[in-house]
C-alpha positions as a Markdown table, in Angstrom:
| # | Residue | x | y | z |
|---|---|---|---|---|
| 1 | Unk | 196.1 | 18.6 | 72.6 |
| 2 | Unk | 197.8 | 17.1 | 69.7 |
| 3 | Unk | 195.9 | 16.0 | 66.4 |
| 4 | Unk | 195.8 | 12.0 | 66.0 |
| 5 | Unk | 197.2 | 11.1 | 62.2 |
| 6 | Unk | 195.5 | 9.0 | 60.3 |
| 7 | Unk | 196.4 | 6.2 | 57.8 |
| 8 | Unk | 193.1 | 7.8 | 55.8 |
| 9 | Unk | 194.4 | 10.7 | 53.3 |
| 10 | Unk | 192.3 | 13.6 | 53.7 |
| 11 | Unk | 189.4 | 14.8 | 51.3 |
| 12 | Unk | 191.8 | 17.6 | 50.6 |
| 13 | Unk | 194.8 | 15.2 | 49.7 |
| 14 | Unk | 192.3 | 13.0 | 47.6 |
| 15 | Unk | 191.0 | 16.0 | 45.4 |
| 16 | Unk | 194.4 | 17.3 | 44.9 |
| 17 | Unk | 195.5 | 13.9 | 43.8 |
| 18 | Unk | 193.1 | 13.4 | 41.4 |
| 19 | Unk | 193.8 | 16.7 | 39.4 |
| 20 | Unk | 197.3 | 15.9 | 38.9 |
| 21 | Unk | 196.4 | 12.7 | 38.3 |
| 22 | Unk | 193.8 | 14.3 | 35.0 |
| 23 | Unk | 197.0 | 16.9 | 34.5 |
| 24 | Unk | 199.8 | 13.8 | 33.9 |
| 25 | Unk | 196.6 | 12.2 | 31.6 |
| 26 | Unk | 196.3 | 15.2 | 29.4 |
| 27 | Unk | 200.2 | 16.2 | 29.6 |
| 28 | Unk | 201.2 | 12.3 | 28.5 |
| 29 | Unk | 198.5 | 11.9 | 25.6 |
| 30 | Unk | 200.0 | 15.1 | 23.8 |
| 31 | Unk | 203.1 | 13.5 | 23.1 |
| 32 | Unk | 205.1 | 16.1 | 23.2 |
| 33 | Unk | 208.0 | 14.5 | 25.5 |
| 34 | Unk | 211.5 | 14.8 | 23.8 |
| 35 | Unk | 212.7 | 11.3 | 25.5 |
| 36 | Unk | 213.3 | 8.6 | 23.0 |
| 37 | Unk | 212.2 | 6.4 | 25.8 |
| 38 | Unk | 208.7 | 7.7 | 26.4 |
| 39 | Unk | 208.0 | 8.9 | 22.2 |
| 40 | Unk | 204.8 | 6.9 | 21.3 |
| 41 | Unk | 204.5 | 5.0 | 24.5 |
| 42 | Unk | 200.9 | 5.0 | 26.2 |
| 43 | Unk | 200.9 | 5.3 | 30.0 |
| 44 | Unk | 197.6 | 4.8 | 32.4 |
| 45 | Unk | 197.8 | 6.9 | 35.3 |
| 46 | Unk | 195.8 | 4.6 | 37.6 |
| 47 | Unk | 196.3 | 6.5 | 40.8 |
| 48 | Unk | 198.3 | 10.0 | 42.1 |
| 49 | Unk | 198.5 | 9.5 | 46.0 |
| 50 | Unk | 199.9 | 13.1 | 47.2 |
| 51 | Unk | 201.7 | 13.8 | 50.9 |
| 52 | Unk | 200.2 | 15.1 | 53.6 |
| 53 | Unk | 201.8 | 18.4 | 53.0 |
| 54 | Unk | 200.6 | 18.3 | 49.3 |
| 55 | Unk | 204.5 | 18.8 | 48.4 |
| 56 | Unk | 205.2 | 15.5 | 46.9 |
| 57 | Unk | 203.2 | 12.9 | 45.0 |
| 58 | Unk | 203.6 | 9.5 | 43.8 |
| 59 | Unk | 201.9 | 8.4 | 40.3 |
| 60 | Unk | 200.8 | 4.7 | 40.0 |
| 61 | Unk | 201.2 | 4.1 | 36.2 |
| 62 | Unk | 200.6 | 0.6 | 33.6 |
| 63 | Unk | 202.1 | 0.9 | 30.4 |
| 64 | Unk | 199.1 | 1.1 | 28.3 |
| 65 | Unk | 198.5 | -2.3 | 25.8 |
| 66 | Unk | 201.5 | -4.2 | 28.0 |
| 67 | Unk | 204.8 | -3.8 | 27.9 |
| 68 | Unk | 208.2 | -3.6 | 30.1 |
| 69 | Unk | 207.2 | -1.5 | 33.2 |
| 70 | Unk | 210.8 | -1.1 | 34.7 |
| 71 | Unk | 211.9 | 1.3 | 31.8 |
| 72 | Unk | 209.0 | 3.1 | 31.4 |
| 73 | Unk | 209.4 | 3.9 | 35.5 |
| 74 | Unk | 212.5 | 5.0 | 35.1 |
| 75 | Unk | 211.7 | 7.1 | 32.2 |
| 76 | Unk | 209.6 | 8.7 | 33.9 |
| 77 | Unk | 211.5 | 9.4 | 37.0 |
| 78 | Unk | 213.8 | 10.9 | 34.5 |
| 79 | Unk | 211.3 | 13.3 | 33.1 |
| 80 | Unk | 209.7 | 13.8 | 36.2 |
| 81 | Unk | 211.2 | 17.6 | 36.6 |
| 82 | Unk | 209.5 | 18.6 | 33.4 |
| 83 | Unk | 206.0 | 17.2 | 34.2 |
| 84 | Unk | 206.2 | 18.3 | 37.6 |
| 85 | Unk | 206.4 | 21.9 | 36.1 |
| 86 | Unk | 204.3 | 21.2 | 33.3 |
| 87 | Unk | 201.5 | 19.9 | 35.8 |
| 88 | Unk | 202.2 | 23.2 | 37.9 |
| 89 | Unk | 200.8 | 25.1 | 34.9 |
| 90 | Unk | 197.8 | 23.2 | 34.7 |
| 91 | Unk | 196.5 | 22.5 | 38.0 |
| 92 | Unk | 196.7 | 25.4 | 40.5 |
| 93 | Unk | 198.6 | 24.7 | 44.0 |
| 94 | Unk | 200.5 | 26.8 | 46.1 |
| 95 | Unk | 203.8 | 24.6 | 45.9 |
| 96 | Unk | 204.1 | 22.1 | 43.4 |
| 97 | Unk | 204.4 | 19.0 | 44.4 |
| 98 | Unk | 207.5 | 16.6 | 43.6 |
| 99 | Unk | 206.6 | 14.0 | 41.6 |
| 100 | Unk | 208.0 | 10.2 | 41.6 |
| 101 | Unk | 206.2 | 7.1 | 39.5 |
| 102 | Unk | 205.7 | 3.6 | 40.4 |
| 103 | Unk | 204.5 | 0.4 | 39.1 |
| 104 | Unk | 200.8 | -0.4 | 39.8 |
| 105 | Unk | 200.7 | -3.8 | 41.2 |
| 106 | Unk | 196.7 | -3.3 | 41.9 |
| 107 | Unk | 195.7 | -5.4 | 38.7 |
| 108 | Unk | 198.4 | -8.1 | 38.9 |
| 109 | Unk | 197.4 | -9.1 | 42.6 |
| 110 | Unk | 193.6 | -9.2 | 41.3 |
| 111 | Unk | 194.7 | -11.4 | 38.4 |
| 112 | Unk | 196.3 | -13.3 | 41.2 |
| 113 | Unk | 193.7 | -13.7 | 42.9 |
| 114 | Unk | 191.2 | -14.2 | 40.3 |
| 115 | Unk | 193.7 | -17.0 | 39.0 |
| 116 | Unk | 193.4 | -18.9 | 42.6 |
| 117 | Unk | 189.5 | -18.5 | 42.7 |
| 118 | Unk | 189.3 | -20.9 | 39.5 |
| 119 | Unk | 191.7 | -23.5 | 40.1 |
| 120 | Unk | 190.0 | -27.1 | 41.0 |
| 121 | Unk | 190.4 | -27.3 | 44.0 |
| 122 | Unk | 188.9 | -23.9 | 45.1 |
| 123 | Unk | 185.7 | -24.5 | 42.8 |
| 124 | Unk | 185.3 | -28.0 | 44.3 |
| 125 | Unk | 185.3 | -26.4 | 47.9 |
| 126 | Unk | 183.0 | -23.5 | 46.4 |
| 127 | Unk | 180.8 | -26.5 | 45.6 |
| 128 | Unk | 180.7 | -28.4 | 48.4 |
| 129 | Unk | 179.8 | -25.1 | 50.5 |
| 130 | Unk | 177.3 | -24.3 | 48.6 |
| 131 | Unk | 175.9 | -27.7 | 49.0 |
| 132 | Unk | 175.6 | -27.8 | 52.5 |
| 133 | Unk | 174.3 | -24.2 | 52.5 |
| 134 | Unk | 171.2 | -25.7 | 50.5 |
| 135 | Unk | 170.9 | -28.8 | 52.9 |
| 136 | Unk | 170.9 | -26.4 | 55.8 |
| 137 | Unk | 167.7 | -24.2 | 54.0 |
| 138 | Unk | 165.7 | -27.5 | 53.4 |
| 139 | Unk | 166.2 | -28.5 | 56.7 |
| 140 | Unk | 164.5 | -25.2 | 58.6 |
């Protein structure tokens, strides 16, 4: 009988994630990254979602107070080899896991969507829903 995989990481995968997610925090905030391109830049780590296998890991970061996201990606991917060992001293796993960043698009689709929810049109329909709502409840 074979296991059914599912699309849910597991408790394990979660935990895991979260450490080197905390690791990369601390790690980053020191400073002590010899890369011109990541000297004095603030990074949020917003999410670490780690493999099945725990062996490799991908860290969801937002440059911290704005700025160009593209660079600092690739900055990090560059200087991915040293945190991966650095976070291999901090958090204890039996491999250690390969690390790659990405840009968080989490908070521009909810400024999206927050964007949509107050345009005219949407708050007039909002309205009129609400409306009918109360003409239903005085009618019963």
């Amino acid at each position: 009988m074979t296991r059914q995989r599912s699309a849910q990481p597991s408790q394990r995968q979660l935990r895991v994630g979260e450490e080197i997610r905390h690791a990369l925090a601390r790690i980053l905030a020191e400073g002590h990254l010899r890369d011109p391109a990541l000297a004095g830049r603030g990074v949020t780590i917003s999410e670490v979602r780690v493999g099945p296998n725990l062996r490799s890991a991908i860290a969801y970061v937002i440059p911290f107070a704005g700025g160009e996201v593209a660079s600092l990606i690739v900055a990090l991917n560059h200087a991915a080899p040293y945190l991966r060992g650095r976070v291999v001293q901090e958090v204890k796993l039996r491999y250690a896991p390969s690390l790659r960043f990405a840009a968080d698009e989490a908070f521009a689709v909810a400024g999206r969507i927050e964007e949509i929810l107050h345009r005219p049109e949407v708050q007039r329909d909002l309205a009129a829903e609400d409306t009918e709502s109360k003409d239903d409840n005085d009618a019963d």
